[in-house]
N, C-alpha and C positions, 0 to 999 in steps of 0.2 A: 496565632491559634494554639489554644491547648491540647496536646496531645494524648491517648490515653494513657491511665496507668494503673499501678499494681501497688500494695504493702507488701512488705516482708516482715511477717512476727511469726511469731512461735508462743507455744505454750506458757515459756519464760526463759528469763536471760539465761545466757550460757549455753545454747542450744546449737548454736551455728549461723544467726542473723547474719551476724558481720560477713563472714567467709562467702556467704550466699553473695551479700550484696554487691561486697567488692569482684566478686566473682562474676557476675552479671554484668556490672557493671565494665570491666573490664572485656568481657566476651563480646558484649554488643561493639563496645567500642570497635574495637578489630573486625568487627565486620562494616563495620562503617554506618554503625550509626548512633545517634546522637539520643543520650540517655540524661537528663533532668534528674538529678539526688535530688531527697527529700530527707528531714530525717525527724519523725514524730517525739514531740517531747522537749527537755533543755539537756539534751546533752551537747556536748560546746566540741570535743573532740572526735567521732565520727565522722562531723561532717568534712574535716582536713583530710580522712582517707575516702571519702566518698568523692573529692574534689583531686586527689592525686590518680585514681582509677576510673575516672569521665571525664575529667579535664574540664567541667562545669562547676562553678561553686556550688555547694550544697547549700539549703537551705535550712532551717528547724520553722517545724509547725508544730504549734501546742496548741491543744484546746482546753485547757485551763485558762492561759496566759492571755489569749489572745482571742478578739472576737470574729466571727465569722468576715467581716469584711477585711480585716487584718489578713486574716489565713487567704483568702480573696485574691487579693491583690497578693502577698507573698507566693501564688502558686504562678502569677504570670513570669516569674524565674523561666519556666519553661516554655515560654514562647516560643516556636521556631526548633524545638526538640522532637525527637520521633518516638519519645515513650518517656514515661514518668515513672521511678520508682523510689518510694520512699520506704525508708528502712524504720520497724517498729521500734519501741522501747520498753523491757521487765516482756511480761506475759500479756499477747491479742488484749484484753482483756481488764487489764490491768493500771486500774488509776486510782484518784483519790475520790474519799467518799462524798464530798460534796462538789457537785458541780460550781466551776470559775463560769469566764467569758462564752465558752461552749461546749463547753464539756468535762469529763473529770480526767483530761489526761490522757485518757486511754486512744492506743492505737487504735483499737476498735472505732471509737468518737471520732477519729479522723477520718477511717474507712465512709462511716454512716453520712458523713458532711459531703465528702468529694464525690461521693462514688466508688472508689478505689476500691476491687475485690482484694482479699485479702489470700496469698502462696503460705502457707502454713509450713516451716519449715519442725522436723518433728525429731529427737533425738530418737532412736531406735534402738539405742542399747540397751540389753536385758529382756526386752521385750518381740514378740511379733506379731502373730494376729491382732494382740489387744492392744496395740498401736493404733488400730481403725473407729476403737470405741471411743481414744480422746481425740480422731479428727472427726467424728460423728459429734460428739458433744460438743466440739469448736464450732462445727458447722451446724449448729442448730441454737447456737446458743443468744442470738439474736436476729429476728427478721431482718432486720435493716443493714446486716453484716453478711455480705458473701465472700464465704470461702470460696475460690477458685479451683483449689487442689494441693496436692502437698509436693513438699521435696524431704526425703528420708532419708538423714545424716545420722550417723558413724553406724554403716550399716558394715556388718561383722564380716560376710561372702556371699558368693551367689546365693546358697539355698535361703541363708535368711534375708535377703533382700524380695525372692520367691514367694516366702509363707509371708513378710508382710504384705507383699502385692494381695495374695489372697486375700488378706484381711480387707486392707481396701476395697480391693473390688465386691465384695460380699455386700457390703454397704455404701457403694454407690459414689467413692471417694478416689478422684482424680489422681495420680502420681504422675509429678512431671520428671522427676529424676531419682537416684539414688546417691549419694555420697558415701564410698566406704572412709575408715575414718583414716586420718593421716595427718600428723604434728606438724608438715615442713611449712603450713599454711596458716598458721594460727598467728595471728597478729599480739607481741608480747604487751602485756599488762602490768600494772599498775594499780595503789590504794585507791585511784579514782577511775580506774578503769582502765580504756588501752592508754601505752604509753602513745605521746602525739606522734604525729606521723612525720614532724620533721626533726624525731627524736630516732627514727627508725629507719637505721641503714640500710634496711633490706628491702624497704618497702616495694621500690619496684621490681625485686625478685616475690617478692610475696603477691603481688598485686596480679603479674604476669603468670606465676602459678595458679593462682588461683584461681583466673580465667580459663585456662587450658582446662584445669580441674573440672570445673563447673562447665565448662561447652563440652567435654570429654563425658559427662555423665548425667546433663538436662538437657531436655527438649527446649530450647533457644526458639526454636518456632510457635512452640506450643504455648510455651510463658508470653510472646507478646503477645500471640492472638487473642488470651485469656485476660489483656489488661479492658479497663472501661472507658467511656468517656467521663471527663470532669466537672461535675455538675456545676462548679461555681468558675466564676468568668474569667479571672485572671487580670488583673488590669494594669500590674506592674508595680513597683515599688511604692508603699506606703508612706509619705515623709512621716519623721518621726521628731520631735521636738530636742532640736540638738544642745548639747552643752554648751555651746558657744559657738560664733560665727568662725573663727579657724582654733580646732581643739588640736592640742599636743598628744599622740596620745601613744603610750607604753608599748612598745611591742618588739618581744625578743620571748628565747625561749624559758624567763620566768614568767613575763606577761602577755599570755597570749588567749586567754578566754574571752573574748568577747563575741556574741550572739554576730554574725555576718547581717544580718537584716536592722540590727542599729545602726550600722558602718553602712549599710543600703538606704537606710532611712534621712539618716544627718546629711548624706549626700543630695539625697534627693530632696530635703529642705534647703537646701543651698549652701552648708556649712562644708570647710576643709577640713582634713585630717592632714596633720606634719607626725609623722613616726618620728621616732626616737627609741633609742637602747638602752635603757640602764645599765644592763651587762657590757655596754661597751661605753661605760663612762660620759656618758652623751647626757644632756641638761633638754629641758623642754624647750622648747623655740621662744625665744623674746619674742616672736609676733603674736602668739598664739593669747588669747583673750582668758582659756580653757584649759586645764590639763586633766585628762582621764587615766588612771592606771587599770587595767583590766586584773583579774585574775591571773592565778597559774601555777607556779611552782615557785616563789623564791625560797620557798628552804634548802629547796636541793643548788640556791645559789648562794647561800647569806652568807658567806666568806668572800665572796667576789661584789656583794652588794655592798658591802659594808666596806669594800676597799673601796668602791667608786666615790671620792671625795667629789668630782668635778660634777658627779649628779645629785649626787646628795644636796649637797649648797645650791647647789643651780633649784633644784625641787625646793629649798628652803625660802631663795629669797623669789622665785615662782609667787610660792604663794603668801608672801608679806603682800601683794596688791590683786593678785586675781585669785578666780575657785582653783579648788584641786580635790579632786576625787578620788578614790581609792573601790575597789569592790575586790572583795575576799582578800588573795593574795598582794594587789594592789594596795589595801589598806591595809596590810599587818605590815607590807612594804611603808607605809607612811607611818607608822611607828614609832617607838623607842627601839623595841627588842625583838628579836625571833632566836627562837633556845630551838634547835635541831636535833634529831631525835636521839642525837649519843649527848644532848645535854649541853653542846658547847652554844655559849650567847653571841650572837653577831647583831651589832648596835645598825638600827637603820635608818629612815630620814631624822625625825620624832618633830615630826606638824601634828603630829597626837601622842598621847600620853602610853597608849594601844602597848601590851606586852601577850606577846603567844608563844607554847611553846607544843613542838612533837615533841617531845621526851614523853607526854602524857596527854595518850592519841585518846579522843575519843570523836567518834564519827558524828557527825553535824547533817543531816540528809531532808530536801522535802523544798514544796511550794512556800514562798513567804509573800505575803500580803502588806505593805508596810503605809503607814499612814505619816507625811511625811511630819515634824511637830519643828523644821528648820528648813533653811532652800538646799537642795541641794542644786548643781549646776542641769540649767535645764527645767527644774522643776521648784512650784514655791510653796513652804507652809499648805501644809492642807490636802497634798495630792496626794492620790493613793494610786499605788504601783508594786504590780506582779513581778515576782523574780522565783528565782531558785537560788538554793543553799547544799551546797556539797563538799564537808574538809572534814579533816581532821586533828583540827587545832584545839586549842583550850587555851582558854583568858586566863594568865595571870594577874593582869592589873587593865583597868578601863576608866583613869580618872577621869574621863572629858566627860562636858554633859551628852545622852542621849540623842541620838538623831530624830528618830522615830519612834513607833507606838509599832511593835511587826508581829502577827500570829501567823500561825499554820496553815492550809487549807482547811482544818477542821473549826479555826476560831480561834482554838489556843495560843496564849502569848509567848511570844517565845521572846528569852532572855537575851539574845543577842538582838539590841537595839542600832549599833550604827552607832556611831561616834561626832561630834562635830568640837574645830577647836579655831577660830577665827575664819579662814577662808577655807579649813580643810574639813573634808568631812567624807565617813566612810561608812562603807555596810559590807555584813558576811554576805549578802545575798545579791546575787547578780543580775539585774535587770531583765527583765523582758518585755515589759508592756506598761501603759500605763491603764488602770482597771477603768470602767466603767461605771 
């Protein structure tokens, strides 16, 4: 059984999502009970601290990427849970202009699908009474979207915690809490956002504050009784058309992006996953049919990438007979070259011709649609498939031919096509669906 639940967004990033969530989420916990992460949208790193402060894997639901029956089934994760929260993404409100699979993204689109009212978390500095007029306009700004009520973070002192309450109450707007503001809880960041969470030694001092914080200064009673029930069924893992019957697949702290509901999905079509470490000179498994590199950070590793001889050759002669995949960080990993942001070149597998470099950052951000004009593993000629695209590399050199044909959400082409070069073949954009 699905149990109810709540979103957590805010007007727009940087408002105090996170703090809330993990805050909640860890507060339930400690009272014992069992709390289902959620987290709207592709971001790939949240849901690792939403999964260290519930002790439940978190999941991502996009309604671009993904069609209602997908989100569907991805929501019976919480079977057997006593409350659902999923954490928004940008601003309530906020997605792309053209409608995907069910929607354009926006947390909102998720709110309207599941049910889910919407805890409006609201930055409060600078402001007080007319704090009530953007949770008035949040909460009017769609029928099909309830707000719940708010929580008002980095509130200055009592009295201005006071004059907002006023404002609220004037117009008819719920407070479940106050947060005055305080640095020792802010989860540290990063060009792609938080750093990950098994990058972060504090994390369970961060996590454990945070909950104290937040049961110290919200109504914990108020916020469940304020969740809904979940309009759509739940029906458990979606299988999802795997790379291979047992895939090899990257995972250490350069490559660790990968969407948890792929790794839910390959399994639930019957397929293995064998880990392996490139940071720890480790080769893909001679059993393996498949090998997948995920995203992540190899630049902050490509001195230690570039010594691993015994992965390197292993990944070489990999793929002299089987595929091998690469997505973002994964594929600059399958490479010639990654030039790191003081400039120095560290040489890496080179199953492609692929050269990038941070010396000369320029941000890469958005939905890609990609049509596919080669196979990749999993997938043949012809299929077309939803992802995201998030770095801040630049192409020096791309002699391989083309993978795909990939635009924007808008339609637009966008020049980073994906690479293929005998079995190996790569994309900036990280998978999420296949479109419809």
């Amino acid at each position: 059984m699905i149990p109810d639940g709540l979103i957590i967004s805010a007007p727009a990033s940087g408002t105090g999502k996170t703090t809330l969530m993990l805050g909640l989420l860890g507060a339930f916990r400690a009272a014992g009970l069992e709390v289902q992460p959620f987290k709207s949208g592709p971001d790939y790193i949240d849901p690792a601290f939403h999964r260290a402060a519930s002790g439940r894997f978190s999941v991502n639901l996009d309604t671009w990427a993904m069609g209602e029956d997908r989100i569907s089934g991805l929501i019976g994760a919480a079977d057997g849970a006593d409350l659902v929260l999923a954490e928004g993404s940008m601003g309530l409100f906020d997605g792309v202009a053209q409608a995907g699979e069910s929607g354009t993204g926006a947390s909102a689109d998720l709110s309207a699908l599941t049910g889910w009212p919407v805890v409006l978390v609201l930055d409060v500095s600078g402001q007080a009474q007319s704090a009530a007029a953007v949770a008035l306009g949040f909460s009017q700004m769609r029928q099909d979207v309830s707000v719940a009520g708010v929580v008002l973070n980095r509130v200055a002192s009592p009295r201005h915690e006071a004059l907002v309450r006023v404002g609220m109450e004037a117009v008819g707007i719920r407070v479940f809490g106050a947060l005055p503001r305080r640095a020792s809880i802010e989860v540290p960041e990063r060009h792609l956002g938080l750093v990950q969470a098994e990058e972060t030694p504090e994390l369970d001092r961060i996590i454990a504050d945070a909950a104290e914080f937040v049961a110290a200064h919200v109504d914990l009673d108020a916020i469940r009784v304020a969740a809904a029930g979940t309009r759509l069924v739940g029906s458990g893992p979606v299988a999802v058309i795997p790379p291979g019957q047992r895939i090899a697949l990257a995972r250490d702290a350069a490559f660790s992006f990968v969407y948890p509901h792929l790794l839910d999905g390959w399994r639930a079509a019957g397929a293995e996953i064998l880990p392996f470490s490139p940071l720890a000179d480790e080769a893909p498994d001679e059993s393996a049919d498949c090998c997948w590199l995920p995203g992540g950070y190899p630049e902050l590793h490509g001195g230690e990438l570039a010594a691993a001889a015994r992965f390197r050759q292993g990944l070489r002669q990999f793929s002299e007979t089987r595929p091998v995949h690469g997505e973002c960080g994964g594929y600059m990993a399958m490479g010639a070259a990654i030039i790191d942001r003081e400039g120095v070149r560290h040489e890496m597998a080179g199953l492609l011709g692929l050269v990038t470099s941070y010396e000369k950052r320029k941000m890469h951000l958005g939905y890609r649609l990609a049509e596919l004009s080669a196979p990749v593993p999993g997938h043949g000629p012809g299929a077309r498939l939803r992802g995201h695209e998030f770095h801040y590399s630049t192409i020096l050199d791309q002699p391989d031919m083309a993978l795909a044909r990939v635009v924007d959400a808008n339609g637009d082409t966008v020049p980073e096509t994906g690479s293929r070069r005998g079995h190996a073949t790569g994309t900036f954009f990280h998978l999420i669906a296949e479109a419809t």
